[in-house]
N, C-alpha and C positions, 0 to 999 in steps of 0.2 A: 489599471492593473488587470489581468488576466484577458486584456484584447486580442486576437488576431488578426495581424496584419502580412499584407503583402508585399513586396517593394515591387512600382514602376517605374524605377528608374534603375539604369543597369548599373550604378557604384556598389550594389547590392548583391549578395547573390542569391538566385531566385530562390523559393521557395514561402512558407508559412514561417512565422516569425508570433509570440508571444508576450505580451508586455511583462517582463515579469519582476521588476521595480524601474522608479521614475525620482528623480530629485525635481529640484526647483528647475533645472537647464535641462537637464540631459532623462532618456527613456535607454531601460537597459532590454533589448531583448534576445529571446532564446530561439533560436531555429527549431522549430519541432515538425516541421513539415516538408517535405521535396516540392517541387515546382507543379506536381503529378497532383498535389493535395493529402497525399499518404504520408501518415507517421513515422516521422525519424528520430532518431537520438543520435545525436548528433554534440551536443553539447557545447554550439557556437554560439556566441555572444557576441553581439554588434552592440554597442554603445552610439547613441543614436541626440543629435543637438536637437533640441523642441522643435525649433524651426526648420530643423529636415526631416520633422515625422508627416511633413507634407507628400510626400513622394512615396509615400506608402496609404494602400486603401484595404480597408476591411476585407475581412479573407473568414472564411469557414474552418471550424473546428476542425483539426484532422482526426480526431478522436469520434468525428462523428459518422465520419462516413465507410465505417470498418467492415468488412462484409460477416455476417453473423457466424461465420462459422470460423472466424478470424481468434471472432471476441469469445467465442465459445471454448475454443482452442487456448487463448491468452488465459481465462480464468481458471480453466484445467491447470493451467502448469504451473498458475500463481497457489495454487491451492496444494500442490502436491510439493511442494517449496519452503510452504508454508510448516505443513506438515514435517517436511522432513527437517527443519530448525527446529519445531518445536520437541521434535524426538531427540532431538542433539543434546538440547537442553536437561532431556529428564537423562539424557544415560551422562550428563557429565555432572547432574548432582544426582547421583543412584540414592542414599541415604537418604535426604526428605523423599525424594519422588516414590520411595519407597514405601514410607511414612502414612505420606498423603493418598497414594492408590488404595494400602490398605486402609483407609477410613472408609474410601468409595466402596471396596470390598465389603465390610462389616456393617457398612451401611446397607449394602446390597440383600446380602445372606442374611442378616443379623434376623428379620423377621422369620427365618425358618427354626432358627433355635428359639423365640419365641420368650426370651429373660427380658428384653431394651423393650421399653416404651417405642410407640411409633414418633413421637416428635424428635426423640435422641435419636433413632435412626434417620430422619429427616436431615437432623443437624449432620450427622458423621457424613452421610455423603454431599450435602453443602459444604461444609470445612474439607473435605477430600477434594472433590472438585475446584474447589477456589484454589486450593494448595499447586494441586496441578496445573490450573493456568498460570500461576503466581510464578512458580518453578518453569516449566516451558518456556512464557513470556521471555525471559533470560533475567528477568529483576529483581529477583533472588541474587546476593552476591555474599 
């Protein structure tokens, strides 16, 4: 599982291939690669007999050879995606998320009105925070 392979033989079509389950007879894998060594999605599926995983030979990661500003650029966008789900989530349960920010809030301030012990304010923006991943996450239902 999780091999990279190449086909040489042309029944194939070229590129990087995945092992990404196997039974007893047969290897199922995913094209995740062009012929170039570059990352694709592609979403092909070759089903593959044991004995014709002979005509395929180890092949490199295409995930490895990404040029840094590729991968620097890919995690930006994962990140801002990311984000903006997790914001989806709080404005479509407003009431808890509402809930749980003001914990963080009173947690925040609460030491300048100077009545809550420091461990309760400790706690309110723990349980605030938690709330809010909880909620964003979308597992909140």
């Amino acid at each position: 599982m999780h091999d990279h392979l190449r086909p040489t033989d042309s029944d194939y079509p070229d590129g990087i291939y995945r092992v990404v389950g196997t039974s007893g007879k047969t290897a199922t894998l995913l094209r995740v690669g062009d012929p170039d060594g570059r990352r694709v999605n592609t979403g092909e599926l070759e089903r593959v007999a044991e004995a014709e995983l002979e005509v395929f030979e180890p092949a490199a990661n295409p995930d490895g050879n990404r040029p840094f500003g590729a991968a620097v650029a890919s995690r930006l966008e994962m990140g801002y995606w990311s984000l903006r789900a997790f914001g989806q989530q709080l404005v479509a349960r407003p009431l808890p998320a509402a809930v749980a920010g003001l914990l963080v809030v009173v947690g925040v301030v609460g030491e300048q009105i100077d009545t809550f012990p420091e461990p309760a304010l400790s706690a309110l923006i723990l349980v605030g925070a938690l709330g809010l991943a909880v909620i964003g996450s979308g597992r909140l239902r």
